[in-house]
C-alpha positions as CSV (number, residue, x, y, z in Angstrom):
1,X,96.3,155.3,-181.1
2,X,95.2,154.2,-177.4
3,X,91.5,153.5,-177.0
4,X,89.5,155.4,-174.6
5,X,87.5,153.7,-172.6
6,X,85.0,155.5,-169.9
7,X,83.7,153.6,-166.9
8,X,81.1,154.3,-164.6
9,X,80.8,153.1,-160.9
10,X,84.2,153.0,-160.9
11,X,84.6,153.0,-157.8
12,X,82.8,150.0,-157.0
13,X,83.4,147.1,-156.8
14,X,83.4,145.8,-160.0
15,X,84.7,148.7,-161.6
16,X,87.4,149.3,-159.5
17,X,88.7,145.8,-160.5
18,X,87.6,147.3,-164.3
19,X,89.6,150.2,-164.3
20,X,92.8,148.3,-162.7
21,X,92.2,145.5,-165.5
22,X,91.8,148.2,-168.7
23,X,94.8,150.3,-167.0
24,X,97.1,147.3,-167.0
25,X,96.3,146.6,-170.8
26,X,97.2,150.2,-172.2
27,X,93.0,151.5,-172.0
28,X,93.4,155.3,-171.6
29,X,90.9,154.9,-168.3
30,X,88.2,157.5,-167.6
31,X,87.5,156.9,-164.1
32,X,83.5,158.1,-163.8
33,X,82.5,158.1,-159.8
34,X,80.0,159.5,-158.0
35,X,80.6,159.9,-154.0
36,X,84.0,158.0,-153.5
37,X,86.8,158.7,-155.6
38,X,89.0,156.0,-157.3
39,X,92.5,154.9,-157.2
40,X,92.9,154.9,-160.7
41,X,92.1,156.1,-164.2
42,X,91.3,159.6,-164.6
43,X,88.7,160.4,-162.1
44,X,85.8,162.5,-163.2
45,X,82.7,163.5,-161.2
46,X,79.5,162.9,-162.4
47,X,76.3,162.2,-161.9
48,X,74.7,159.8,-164.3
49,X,71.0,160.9,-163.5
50,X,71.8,164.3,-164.8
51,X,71.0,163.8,-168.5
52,X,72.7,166.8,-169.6
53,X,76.0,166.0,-167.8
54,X,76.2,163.2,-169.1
55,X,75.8,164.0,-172.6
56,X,78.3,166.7,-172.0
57,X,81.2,164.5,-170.6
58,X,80.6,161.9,-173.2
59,X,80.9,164.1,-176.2
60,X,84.0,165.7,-174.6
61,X,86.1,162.5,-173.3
62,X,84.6,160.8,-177.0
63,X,85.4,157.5,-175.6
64,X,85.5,154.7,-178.0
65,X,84.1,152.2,-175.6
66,X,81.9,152.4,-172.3
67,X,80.6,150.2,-169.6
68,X,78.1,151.2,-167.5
69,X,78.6,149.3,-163.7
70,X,77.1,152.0,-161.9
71,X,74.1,150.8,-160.4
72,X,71.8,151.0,-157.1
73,X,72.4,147.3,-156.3
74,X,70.6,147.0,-152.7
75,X,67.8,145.3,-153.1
76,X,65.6,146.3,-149.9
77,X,66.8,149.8,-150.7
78,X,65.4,149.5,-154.3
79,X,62.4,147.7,-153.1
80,X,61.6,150.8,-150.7
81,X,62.9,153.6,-153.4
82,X,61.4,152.5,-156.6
83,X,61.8,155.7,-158.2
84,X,65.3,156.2,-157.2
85,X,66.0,152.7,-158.4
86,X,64.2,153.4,-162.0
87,X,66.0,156.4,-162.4
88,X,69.6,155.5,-161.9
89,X,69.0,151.3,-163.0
90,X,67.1,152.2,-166.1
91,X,66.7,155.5,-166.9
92,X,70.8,156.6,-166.8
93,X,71.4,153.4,-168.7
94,X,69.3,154.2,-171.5
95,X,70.5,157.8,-171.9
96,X,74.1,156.8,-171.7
97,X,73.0,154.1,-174.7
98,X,71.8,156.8,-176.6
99,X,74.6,159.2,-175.7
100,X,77.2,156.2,-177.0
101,X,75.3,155.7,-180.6
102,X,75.4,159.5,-180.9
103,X,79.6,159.3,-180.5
104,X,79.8,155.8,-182.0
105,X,80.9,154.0,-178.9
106,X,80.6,150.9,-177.8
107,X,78.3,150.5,-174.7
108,X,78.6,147.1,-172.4
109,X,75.8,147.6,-169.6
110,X,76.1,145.5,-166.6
111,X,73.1,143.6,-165.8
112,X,71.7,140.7,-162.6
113,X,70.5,137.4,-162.5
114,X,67.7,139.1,-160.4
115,X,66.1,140.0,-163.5
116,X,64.3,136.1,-163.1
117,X,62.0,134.3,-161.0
118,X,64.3,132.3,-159.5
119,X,61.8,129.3,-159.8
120,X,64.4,126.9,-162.1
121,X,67.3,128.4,-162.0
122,X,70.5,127.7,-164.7
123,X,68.6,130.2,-166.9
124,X,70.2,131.2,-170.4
125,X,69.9,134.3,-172.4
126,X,66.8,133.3,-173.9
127,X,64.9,132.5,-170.8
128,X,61.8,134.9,-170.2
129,X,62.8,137.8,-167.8
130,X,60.5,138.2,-164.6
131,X,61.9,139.6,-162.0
132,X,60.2,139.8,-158.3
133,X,61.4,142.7,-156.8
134,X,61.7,146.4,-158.1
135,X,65.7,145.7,-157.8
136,X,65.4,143.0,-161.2
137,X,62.6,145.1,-162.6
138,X,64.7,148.7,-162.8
139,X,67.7,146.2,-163.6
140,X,65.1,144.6,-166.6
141,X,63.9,148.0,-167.4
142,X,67.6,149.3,-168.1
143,X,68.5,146.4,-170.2
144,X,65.5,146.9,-172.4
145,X,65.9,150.6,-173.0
146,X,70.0,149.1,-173.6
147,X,69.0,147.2,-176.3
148,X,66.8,149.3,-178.2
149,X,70.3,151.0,-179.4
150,X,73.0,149.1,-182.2
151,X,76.2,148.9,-180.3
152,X,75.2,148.0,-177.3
153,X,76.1,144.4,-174.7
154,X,74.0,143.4,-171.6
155,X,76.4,141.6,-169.4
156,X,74.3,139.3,-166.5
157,X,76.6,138.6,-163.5
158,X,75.6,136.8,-160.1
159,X,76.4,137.2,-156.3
160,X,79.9,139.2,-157.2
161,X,82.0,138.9,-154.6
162,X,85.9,140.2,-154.3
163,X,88.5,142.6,-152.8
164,X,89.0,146.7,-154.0
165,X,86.1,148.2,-152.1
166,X,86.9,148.8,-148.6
167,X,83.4,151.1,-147.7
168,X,81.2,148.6,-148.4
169,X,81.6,144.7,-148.1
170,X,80.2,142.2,-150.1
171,X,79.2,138.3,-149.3
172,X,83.0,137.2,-149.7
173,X,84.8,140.1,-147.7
174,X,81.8,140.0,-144.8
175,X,82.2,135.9,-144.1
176,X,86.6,136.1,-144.6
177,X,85.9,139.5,-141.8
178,X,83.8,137.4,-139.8
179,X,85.2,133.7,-139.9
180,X,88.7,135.3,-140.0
181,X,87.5,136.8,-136.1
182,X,86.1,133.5,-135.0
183,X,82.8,135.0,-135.2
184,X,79.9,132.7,-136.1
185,X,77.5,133.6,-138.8
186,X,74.0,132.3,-139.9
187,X,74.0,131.5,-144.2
188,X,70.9,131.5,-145.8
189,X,70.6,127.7,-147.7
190,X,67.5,127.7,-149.7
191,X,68.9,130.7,-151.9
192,X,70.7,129.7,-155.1
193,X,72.9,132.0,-157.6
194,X,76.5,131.3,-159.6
195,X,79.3,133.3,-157.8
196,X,81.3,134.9,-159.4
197,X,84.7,137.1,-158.7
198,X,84.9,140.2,-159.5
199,X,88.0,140.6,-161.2
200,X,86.9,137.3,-163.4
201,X,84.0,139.3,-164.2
202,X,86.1,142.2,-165.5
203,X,88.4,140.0,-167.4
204,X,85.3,139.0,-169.8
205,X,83.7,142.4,-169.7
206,X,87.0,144.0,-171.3
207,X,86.3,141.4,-173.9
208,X,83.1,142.2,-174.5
209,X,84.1,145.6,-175.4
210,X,87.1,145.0,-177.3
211,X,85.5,142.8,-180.0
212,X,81.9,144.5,-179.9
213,X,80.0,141.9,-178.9
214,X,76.4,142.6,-178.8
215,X,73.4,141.2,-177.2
216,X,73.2,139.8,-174.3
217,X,75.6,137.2,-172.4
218,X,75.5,135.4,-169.3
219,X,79.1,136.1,-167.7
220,X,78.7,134.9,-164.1
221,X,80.6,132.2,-162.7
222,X,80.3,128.7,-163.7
223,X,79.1,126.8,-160.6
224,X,75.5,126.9,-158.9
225,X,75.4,127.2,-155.5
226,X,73.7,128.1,-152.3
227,X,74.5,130.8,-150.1
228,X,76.0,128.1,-147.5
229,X,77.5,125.9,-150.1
230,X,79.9,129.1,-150.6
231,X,80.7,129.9,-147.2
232,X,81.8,126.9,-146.2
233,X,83.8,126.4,-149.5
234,X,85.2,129.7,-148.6
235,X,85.9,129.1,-144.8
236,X,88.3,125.8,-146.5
237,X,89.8,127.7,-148.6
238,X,91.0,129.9,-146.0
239,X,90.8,127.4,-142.9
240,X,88.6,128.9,-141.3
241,X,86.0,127.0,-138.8
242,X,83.2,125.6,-141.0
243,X,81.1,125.1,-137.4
244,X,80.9,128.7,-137.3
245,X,78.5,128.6,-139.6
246,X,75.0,127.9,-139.5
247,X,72.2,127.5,-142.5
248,X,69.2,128.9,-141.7
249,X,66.0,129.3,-144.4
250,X,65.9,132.5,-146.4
251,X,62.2,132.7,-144.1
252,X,63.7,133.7,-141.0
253,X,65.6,136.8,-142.8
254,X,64.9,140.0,-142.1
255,X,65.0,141.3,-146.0
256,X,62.4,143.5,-147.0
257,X,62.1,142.6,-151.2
258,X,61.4,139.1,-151.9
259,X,64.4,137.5,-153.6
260,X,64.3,134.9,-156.5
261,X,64.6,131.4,-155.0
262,X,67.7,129.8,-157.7
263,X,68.8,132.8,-160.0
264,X,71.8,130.6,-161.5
265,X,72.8,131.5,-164.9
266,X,73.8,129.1,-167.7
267,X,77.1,130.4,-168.7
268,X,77.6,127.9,-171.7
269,X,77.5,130.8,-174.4
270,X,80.4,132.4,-172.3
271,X,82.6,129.5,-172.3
272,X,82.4,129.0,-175.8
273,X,82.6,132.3,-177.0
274,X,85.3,134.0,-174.6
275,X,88.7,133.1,-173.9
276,X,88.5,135.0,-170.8
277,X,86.5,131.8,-169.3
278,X,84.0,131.9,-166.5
279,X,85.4,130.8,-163.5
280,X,84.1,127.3,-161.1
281,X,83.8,128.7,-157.5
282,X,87.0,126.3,-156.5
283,X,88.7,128.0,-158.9
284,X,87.2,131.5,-157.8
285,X,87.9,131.1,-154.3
286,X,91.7,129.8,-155.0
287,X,92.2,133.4,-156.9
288,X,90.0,135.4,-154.2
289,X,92.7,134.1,-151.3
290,X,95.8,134.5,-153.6
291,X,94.2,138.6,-153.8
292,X,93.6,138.5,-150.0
293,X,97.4,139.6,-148.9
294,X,97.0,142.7,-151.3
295,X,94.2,144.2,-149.2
């Protein structure tokens, strides 16, 4: 019998790479969107605020496993909405926990490394939590009300970056669009994280779900680095211009929620308990170019 496995936000950009991934290995893919419709899997409507439409399409589709990408990921936008961000960053995740122990699926709930300081960075999974924007702290919120159900993961990714979502760009499609124009761009320096490609990220998700694991695990990519440090890694990968870009401090943005200075994730439990490795960002950015022609 073919597992069924439900995925939310797929449409995005992580699930979109998700539901290609789960397709390709024989998943029977339930495609869950909410405003833009994807490619693939069986799309169904829904929105995951709406606690009793989401109980009903879960005990109808009884998927055996679930993972939860849908998310309000814009940080000024969560900064200036808190309640909108509580209600779909925490308050969907927990019901959909709940909703999966009911059915006896397996839930694996996407999670940030915005859910820290930033003051360290290279933070593990049993690093105190404290985020400093309502972004990690509906983010933090969600993964607690996760957790407080059996078969449940909390997956922590970083900066993901890739192609598969052509109506809104992220940090690696914006600098190839810009670089790729000749256009110069200003990179904030002083900002730290661990890239990480989105379909790398859905290779180790999948796992996650196929063997249950529980708990929470770092699955970002392997290598620390600055804002800059990746776009000009980026712009040689491609060979692009590295003198069209320009590091500036993350002071002289224009953001409206403070972000965590070095949010870098230790990714050692990953690498030793995945085959599905996290990637280095040379690595990353080799398999990010090979994609480019596809899109």
């Amino acid at each position: 019998m073919v597992d069924k496995i439900l995925i939310t936000g797929a449409s995005g950009l992580l699930g979109h790479a998700l539901v290609q991934q789960a397709t390709e290995k024989g998943y029977d893919v339930c495609s869950v969107y909410h405003e833009h419709k994807p490619q693939a899997g069986r799309a169904i409507r829904l929105d995951i605020t709406d606690a009793n439409s989401v109980i009903e399409c879960l005990r109808l589709e009884r998927p055996a496993l679930v993972v939860n990408t849908a998310s309000i990921t814009d940080v000024d936008l969560c900064e200036q909405e808190p309640e909108l961000a509580t209600r779909v960053n925490a308050t969907a995740a927990g019901l959909l926990a709940e909703t999966c122990g009911k059915i006896k699926a397996f839930l694996v709930q996407l999670s940030t490394d915005y859910v820290f300081d930033g003051i360290r960075g290279n933070y593990n999974e049993g690093d105190n939590p404290a985020p400093v924007n309502q972004y990690g702290s509906s983010k933090l919120l969600g993964e607690r009300l996760v957790m407080q159900h059996a078969n449940t993961c909390v997956a922590r990714a970083s900066v993901v970056f890739g192609w598969g979502r052509s109506f809104r760009p992220n940090f690696g499609t914006w600098l190839y669009s810009k670089l790729s124009k000749g256009e110069h761009v200003n990179v904030v320096s002083d900002q730290f994280a661990s890239p990480t490609l989105n379909t790398s990220l859905a290779s180790m998700i999948i796992q996650l779900a196929k063997h249950g694991t529980r708990g929470i695990i770092h699955v970002a990519g392997a290598t620390r680095a600055s804002r800059y440090e990746f776009a000009i890694n980026l712009a040689k990968q491609f060979n692009f211009d590295t003198k069209l870009i320009t590091p500036v401090k993350s002071e002289s943005s224009s953001w409206i929620a403070r972000r965590p200075w070095d949010s870098s994730l230790d990714v050692t439990k990953a690498e030793e308990s995945l085959s599905e490795k996290p990637m280095n960002l040379s690595g990353a950015l080799q398999e990010f170019a090979q994609e480019a022609p596809k899109n």
